[in-house]
N, C-alpha and C positions, 0 to 999 in steps of 0.2 A: 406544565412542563415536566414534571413527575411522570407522566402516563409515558410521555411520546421516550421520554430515557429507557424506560421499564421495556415498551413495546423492541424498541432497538436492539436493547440486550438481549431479548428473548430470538429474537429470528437471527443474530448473530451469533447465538452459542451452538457448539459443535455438534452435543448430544441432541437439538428442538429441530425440527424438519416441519417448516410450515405447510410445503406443499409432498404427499405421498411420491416415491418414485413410480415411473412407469413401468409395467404396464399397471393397475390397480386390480385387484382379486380380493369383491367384496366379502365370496364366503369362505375364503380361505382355503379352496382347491383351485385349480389351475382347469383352463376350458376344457371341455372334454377329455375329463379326470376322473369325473361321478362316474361308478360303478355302473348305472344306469348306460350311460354313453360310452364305454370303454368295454365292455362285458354284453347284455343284453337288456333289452327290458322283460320284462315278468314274464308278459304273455306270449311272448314271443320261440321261437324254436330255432330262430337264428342268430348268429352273432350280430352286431352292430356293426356298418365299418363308417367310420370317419372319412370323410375325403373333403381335408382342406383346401385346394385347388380345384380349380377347371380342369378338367382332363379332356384335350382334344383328342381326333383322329384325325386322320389321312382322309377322309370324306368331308369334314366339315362338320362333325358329328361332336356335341359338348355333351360332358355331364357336370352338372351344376355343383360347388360346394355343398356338404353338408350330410346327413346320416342317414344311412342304406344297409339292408341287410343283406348279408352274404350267405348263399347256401350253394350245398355240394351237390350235385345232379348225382342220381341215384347209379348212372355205370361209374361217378366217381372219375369223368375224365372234364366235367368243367365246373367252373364255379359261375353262379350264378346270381348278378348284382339287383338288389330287387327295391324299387321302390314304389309302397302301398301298395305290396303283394304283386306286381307287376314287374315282370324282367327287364329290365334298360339294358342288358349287359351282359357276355357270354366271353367267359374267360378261359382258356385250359389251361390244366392242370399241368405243372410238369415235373412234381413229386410228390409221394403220398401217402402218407406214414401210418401206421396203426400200432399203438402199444399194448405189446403179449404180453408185457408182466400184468398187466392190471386182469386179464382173461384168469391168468395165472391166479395170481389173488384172491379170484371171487371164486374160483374153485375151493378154495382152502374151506376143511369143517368147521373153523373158527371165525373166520369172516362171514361164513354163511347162517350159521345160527344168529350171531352180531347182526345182519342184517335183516333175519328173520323177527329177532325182537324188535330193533326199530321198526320194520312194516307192519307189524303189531301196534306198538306205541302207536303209529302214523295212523293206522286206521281207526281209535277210539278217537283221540285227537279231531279227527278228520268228522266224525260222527259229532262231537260237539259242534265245534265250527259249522257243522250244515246247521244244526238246529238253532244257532246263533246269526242265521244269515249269512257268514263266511264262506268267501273260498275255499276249497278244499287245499292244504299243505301239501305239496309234491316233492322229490328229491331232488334237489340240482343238479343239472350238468353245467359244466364249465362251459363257458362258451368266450371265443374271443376272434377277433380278427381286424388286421394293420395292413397298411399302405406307406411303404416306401419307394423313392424315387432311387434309381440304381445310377448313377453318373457315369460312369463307366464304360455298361453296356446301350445307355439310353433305352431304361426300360421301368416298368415299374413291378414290383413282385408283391405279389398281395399275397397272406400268413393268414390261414383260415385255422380254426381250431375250434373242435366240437367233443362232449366228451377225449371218448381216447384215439379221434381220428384229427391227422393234421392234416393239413395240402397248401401248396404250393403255387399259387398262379401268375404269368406275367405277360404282360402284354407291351407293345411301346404305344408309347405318345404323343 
């Protein structure tokens, strides 16, 4: 009789939560949240983009949930949706941004020497790491890119970001 009082109190006290609220987040980050899925992977040159929905078209034409890389076409008027190195998808562009301060910056004689020691640093580094079987250490570019659904216009606009270039793409659906 002891136990079954004990167990009663226990799941009836305010601060004891028998069962976790939903949704449950075993590692402690939120679904495509890891830097991996949100940014890029390692090997990669392009950003990653998330697409949690089906995105139909006007033909009948689906793209399946789930993760795709996004790259900029070299005249910089589409973007281009690619999965396993293969284009599904040809978006254009309809702004395109480039940041001159950062041009600016890496002219500077202070930054350049700074970056001249670490390509230094980077290349002994780099020299261990071969003889140890390692990858060679590279410098990161930022990479990033999202999908929003616009309500409004009924459209979707998709945010590419690579280094110091941004663009713009949107398509409806």
């Amino acid at each position: 009789m002891f136990e079954g009082i004990y167990a009663e109190k226990v799941l009836t006290h305010p601060h004891v939560r028998p069962d976790l609220p939903q949704p449950q987040e075993t590692s402690g980050t939120y679904t495509g949240s890891d830097a991996i899925f949100r940014y890029s992977l390692k090997d990669s040159d392009y950003p990653v983009l998330l697409i949690p929905d089906p995105l139909y078209d006007n033909a009948g034409g689906i793209i399946k949930p789930g993760y795709y890389e996004l790259a900029l076409s070299d005249s910089r008027e589409f973007l281009i949706l690619l999965e396993s190195k293969e284009a599904i998808a040809v978006i254009p562009v309809i702004k395109i941004e480039e940041d001159a301060t950062e041009q600016q910056r890496l002219n500077n004689k202070k930054v350049k020497k700074e970056l001249k020691k670490e390509e230094k640093a980077r290349k002994s580094t780099n020299e261990k790491r071969k003889k140890a079987g390692m990858k060679p250490d590279e410098p990161e570019i930022h990479m990033e890119a999202s999908i929003e659904y616009i309500p409004k216009g009924k459209y979707y606009l998709i945010k590419y970001q690579r280094g110091t270039i941004k663009a713009w793409g949107a398509f409806r659906g």
